[in-house]
C-alpha positions in Angstrom: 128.4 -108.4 37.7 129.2 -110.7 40.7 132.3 -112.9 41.7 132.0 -115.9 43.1 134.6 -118.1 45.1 136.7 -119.9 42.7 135.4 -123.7 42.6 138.4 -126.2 44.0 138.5 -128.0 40.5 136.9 -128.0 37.2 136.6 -129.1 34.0 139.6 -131.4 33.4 140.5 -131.2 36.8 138.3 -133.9 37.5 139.9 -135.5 34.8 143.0 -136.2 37.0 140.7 -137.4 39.8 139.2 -139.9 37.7 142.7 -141.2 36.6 143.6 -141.6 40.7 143.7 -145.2 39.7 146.8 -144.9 38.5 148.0 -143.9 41.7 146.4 -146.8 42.8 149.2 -148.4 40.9 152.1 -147.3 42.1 152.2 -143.5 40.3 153.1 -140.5 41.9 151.2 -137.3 41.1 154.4 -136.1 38.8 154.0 -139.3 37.0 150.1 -138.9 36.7 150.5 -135.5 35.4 153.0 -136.9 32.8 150.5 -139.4 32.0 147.9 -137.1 31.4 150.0 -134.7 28.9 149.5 -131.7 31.8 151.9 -129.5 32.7 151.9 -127.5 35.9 152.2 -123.5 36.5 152.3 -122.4 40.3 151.9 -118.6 40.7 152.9 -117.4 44.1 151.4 -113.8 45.5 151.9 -110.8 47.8 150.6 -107.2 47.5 150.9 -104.4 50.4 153.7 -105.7 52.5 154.3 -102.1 53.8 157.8 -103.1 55.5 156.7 -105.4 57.7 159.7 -107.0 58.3 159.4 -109.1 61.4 156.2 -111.1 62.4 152.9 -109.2 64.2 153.9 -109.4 68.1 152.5 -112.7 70.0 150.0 -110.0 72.2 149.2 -108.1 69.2 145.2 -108.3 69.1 145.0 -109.2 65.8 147.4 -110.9 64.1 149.3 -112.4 66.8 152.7 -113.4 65.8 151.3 -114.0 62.4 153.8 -112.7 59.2 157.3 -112.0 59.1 159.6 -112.1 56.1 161.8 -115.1 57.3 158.7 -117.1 57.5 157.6 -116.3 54.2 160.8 -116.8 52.8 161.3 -120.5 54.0 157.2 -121.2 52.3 158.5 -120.0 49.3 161.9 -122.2 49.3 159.6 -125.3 50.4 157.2 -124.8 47.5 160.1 -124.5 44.7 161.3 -127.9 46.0 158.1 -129.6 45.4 157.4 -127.3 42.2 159.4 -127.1 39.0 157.4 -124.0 37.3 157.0 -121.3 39.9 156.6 -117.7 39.2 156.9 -115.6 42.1 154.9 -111.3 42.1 153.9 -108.7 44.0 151.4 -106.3 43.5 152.7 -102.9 45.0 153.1 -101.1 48.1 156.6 -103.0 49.3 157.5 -99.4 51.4 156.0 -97.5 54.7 154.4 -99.0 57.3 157.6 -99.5 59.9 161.0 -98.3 61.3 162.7 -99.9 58.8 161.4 -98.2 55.8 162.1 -94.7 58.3 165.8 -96.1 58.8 166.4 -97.3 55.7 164.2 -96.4 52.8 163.3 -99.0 51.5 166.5 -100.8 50.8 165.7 -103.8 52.9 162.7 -104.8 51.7 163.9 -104.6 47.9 166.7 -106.7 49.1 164.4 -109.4 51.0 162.7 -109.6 47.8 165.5 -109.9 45.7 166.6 -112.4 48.1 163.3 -114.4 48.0 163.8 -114.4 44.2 160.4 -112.1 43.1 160.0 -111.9 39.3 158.1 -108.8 39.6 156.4 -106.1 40.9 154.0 -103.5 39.9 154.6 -99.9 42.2 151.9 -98.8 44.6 151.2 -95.4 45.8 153.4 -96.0 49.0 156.3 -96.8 46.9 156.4 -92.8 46.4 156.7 -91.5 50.0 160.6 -91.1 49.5 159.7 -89.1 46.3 160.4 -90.6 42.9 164.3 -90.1 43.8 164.3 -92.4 46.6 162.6 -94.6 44.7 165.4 -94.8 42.3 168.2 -95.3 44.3 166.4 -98.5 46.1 166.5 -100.0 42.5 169.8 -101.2 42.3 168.6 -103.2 45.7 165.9 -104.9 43.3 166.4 -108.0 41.2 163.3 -108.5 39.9 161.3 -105.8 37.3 158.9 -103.2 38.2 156.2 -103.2 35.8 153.4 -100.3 35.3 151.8 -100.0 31.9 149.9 -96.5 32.5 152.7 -94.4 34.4 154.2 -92.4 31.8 157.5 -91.9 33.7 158.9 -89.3 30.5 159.6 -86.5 32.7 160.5 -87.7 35.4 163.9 -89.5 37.4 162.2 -93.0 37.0 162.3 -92.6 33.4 163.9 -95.8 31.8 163.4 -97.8 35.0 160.3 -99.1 34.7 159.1 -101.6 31.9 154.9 -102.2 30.9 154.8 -105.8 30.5 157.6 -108.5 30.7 157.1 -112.4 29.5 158.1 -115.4 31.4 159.1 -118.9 30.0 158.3 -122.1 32.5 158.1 -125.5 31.6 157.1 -124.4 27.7 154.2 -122.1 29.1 154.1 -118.4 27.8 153.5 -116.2 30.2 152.8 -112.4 30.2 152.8 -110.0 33.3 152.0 -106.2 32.9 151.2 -103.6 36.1 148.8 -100.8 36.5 148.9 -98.2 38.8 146.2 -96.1 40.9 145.5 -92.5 40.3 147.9 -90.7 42.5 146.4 -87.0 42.5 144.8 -86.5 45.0 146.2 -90.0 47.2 149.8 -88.7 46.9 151.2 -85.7 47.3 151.9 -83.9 44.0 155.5 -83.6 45.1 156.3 -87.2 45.3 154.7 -88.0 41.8 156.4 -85.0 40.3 155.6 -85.7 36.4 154.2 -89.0 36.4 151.7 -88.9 33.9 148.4 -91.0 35.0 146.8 -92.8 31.6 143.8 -94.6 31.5 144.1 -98.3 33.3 141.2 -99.7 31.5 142.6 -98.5 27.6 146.2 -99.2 28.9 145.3 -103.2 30.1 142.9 -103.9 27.0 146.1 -102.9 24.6 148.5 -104.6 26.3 146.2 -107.7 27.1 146.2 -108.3 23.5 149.1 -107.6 22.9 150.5 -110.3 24.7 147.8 -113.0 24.1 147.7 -112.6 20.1 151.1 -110.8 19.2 152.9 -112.4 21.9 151.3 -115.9 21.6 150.8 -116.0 25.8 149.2 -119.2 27.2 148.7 -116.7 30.4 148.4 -113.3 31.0 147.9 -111.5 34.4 147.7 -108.4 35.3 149.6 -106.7 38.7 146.9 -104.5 40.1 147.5 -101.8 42.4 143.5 -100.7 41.4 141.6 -101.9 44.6 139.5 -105.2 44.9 135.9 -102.9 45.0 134.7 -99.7 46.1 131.1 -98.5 47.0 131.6 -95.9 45.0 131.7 -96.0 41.1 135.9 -95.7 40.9 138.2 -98.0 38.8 138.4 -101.3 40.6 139.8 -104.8 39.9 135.7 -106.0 40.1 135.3 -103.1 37.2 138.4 -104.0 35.4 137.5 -107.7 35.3 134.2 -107.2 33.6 135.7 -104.5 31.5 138.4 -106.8 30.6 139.0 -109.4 27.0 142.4 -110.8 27.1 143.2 -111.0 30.9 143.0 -114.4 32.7 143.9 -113.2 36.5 144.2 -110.3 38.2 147.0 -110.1 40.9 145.2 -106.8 43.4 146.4 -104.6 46.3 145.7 -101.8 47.7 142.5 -102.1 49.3 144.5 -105.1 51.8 141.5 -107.2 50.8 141.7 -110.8 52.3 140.5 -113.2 49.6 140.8 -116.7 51.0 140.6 -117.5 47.2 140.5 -116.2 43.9 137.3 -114.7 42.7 135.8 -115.8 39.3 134.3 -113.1 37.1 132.8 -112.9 33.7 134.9 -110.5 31.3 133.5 -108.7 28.3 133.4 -112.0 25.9 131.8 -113.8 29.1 135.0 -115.9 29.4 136.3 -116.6 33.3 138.9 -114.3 35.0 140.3 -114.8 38.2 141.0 -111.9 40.7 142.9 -112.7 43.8 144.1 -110.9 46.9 145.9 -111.8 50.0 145.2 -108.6 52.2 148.8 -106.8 54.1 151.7 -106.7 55.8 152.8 -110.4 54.4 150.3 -112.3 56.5 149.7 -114.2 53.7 151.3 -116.0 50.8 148.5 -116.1 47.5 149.0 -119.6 45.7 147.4 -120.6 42.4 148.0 -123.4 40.8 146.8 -123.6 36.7 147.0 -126.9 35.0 147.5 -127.0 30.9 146.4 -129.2 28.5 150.2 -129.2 26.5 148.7 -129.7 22.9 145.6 -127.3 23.6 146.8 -125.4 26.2 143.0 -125.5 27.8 143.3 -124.8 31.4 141.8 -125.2 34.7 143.3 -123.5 38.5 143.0 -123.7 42.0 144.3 -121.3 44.3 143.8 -120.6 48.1 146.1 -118.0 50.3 148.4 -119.6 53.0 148.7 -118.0 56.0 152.3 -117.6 57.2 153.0 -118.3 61.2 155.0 -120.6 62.9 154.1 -123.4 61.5 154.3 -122.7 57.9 157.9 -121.9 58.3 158.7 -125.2 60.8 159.2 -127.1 57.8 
């Protein structure tokens, strides 16, 4: 099964740009969503921060003076003034990468984050390199969830501190987020992990995924993915997982710091769209996608991009 880059606009989309008229007549585009009975959803992205704090160096040979947690933080503010329904997750590995995570352990960047007002979170394998005890006593730093659905935590100190799923209310759209997690034998050391029992991503997503589009009622339900955009080999990816997938309609990946410069279209199980997105490390970039509903039918269309965070995407 192939993705393909996400088309700018379908479907009723091009509804709205037929209706530009109205604009035409004095409408803003608030007033020609009204007019149209749509209501907006903006989903805002990271995944695989790893502690950078402070923007990439102006001579760095890469990513000169690109990043920076400031930066991102003043995008985010802008976008919440123009938007009234914005949902704000990350995707995993927040920890290990700089001197602040050595110093302080992952404090500031749950902090940061809380600051930044994240919904959630699903935990990546880095999140473990204090052990599952230094894990725990960042959490009073973080005000937002940290979902996994197939860590069984039973045994262990993050027992109780974790939840599968959680559902989100904006602008009368249901919304249901749930995490999965990597295998961590043989990526972490057994130490770390301690008792964390690994299930089965693809069992744990299709039971969940159900249960929050028919039990639940969601309009939307995405998935925090800590799986891995692809792999050469065969091994549990989000490209797997889409096709394997029935009741998910985007996929929010890390772990593989995969630069998508917009979400991938695939074909689940019942041949219905899912999106997959990714916005590569270290905060470089923000992911944005933007779904439109129908309010009676709830149909709905997305476009999504990733916007690069500098300079000028904070001088606003």
């Amino acid at each position: 099964m192939n993705g393909s880059a996400m088309p700018g606009r379908r479907n009723f989309l091009k509804t709205l740009a037929g209706s530009a008229a109205l604009l035409g007549m004095g409408a803003s585009p608030l007033e020609l969503l009204a007019k149209q009975d749509i209501e907006k959803l903006t989903i805002l992205h990271t995944n695989d921060v790893h502690s950078r704090i402070d923007p990439f160096p102006d001579n760095d040979p890469k990513y000169a003076g690109l990043g920076g947690t400031a930066r991102r933080a003043a995008l985010i503010k802008k976008i919440r003034a123009e938007e009234k329904n914005v949902l704000l997750l990350d995707s995993g590995d927040s920890f290990q990468g700089t001197p602040y995570f050595n110093m302080y352990g992952g404090e500031l960047e749950f902090k940061l984050m809380s600051d930044m007002g994240y919904d959630a979170s699903t935990i990546g394998n880095h999140d473990f390199d204090n052990g599952m005890d230094g894990l725990v006593k960042q959490l009073p730093n973080a005000n937002f969830s940290l979902l996994c659905s197939n860590y069984d935590f039973s045994d262990t100190p993050l027992n109780n501190h974790t939840q599968p799923y959680k559902l989100f209310e904006k602008g009368g759209i249901r919304i249901g987020v749930f995490g999965i997690g990597i295998e961590l034998q043989g990526l972490v050391d057994k130490k770390l992990y301690g008792n964390t029992v690994y299930n089965d991503p693809l069992s744990k997503a299709r039971y969940y995924s159900h249960f929050l589009k028919e039990e639940k009622k969601c309009d939307l339900v995405i998935c925090l993915s800590h799986l891995g955009y692809q792999y050469k080999e065969q091994k549990i990816s989000d490209e797997i997982f889409a096709g394997e997938s029935e009741h998910i309609d985007l996929i929010l990946g890390g772990h593989t710091h995969t630069f998508l410069d917009e979400p991938v279209h695939f074909k689940n199980k019942n041949g219905k769209e899912i999106l997959v997105a990714q916005v590569g490390w270290a905060g470089i970039k923000l992911g944005r996608i933007d779904y439109y509903f129908e309010k009676n039918s709830k149909k709905k269309d997305a476009v999504g991009t990733s916007l690069k965070i500098s300079r000028k995407s904070s001088a606003i």
